[in-house]
C-alpha positions as CSV (number, residue, x, y, z in Angstrom):
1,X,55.9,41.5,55.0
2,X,52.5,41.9,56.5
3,X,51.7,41.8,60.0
4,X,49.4,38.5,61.2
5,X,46.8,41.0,62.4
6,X,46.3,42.4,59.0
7,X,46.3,38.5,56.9
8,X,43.6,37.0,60.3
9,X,41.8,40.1,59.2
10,X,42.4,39.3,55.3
11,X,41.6,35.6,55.8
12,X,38.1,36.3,57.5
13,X,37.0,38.5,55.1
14,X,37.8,35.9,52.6
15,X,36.2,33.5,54.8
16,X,33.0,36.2,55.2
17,X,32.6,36.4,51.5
18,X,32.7,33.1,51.3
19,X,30.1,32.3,53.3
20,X,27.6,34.4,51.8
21,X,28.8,33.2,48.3
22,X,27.5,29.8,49.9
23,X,24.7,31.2,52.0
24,X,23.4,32.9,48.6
25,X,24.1,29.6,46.6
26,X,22.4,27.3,48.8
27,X,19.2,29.6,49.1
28,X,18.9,29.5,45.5
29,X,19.4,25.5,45.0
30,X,16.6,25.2,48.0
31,X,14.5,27.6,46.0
32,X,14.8,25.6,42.9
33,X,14.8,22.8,44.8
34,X,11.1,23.5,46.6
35,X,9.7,25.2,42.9
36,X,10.8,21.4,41.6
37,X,9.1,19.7,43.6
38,X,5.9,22.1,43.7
39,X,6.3,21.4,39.8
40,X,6.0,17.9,40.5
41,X,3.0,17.8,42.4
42,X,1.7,19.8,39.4
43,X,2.8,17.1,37.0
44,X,1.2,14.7,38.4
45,X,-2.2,15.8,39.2
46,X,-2.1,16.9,35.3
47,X,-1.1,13.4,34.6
48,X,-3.8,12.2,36.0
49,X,-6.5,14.8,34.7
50,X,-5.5,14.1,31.1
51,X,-5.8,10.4,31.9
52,X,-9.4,10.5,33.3
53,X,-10.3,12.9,29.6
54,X,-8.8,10.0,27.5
55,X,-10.6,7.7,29.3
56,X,-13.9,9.6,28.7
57,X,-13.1,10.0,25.2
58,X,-12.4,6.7,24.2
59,X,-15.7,5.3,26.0
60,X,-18.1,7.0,23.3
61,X,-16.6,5.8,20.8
62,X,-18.7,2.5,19.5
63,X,-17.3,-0.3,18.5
64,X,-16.5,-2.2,14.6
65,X,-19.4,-4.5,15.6
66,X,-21.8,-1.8,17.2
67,X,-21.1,0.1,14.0
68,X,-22.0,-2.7,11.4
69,X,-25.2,-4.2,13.5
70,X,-26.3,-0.3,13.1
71,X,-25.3,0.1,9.3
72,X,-26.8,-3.8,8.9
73,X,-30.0,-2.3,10.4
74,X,-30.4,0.6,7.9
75,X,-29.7,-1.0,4.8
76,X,-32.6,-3.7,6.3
77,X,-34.8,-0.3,6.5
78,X,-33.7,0.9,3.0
79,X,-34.4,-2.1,1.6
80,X,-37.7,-2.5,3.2
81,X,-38.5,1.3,1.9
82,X,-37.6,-0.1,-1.7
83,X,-40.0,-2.8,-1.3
84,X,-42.6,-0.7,-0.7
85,X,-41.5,1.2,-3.5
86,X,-41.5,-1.6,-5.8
87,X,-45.0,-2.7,-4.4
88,X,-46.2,0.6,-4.9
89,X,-45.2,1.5,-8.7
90,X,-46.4,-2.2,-9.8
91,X,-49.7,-1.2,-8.2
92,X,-49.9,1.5,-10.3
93,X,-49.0,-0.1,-13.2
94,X,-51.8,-2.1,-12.5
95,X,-54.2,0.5,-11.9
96,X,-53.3,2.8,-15.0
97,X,-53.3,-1.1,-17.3
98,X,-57.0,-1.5,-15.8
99,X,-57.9,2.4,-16.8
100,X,-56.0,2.1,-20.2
101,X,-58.3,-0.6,-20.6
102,X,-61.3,0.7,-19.1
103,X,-61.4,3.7,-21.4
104,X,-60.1,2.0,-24.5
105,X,-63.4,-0.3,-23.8
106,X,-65.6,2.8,-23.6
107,X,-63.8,4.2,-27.1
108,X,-65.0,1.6,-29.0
């Protein structure tokens, strides 16, 4: 049978070992613990980056109404520029009519 000398001796080395299991185990949940937290802090000042972006990006976009007044305005151009168009070829017409007759008048 061992002596109580040699299992005191046995039992705090146990208890030694022990302790720096612990010692080793709590250091690395702090760690983890602090790198969490830092992550955190991270998180959120991305958060709120990406939510200032989306509100810049959804800002310029226009709107359904914006977007017909604007296509309402260029088919008003368009179909002022086929007016003209209109006005211009019927002028014509009537010019090259009053030549046609002009030099048919001077043919005969």
């Amino acid at each position: 049978m061992p002596s109580l000398n040699t299992m005191i001796l046995d039992q705090s080395t146990i208890n030694m070992l022990i302790a720096a299991v612990f010692s080793v185990i709590g250091w690395a949940i702090k760690t983890l613990h602090s790198s969490f937290k830092d992550l955190q802090i991270a998180d959120k000042e991305l958060i709120t980056k990406v939510q200032s972006m989306e509100v810049l990006v959804a800002g310029k976009y226009i709107t359904k109404e914006e977007f017909h007044s604007i296509i309402n305005a260029m088919f008003v151009k368009l179909d002022k520029i086929e007016a003209k168009k209109d006005e211009s070829i019927s002028m014509m017409n009537a010019m090259f009519s009053k030549m046609d007759a002009f030099y048919s008048q001077k043919q005969r």
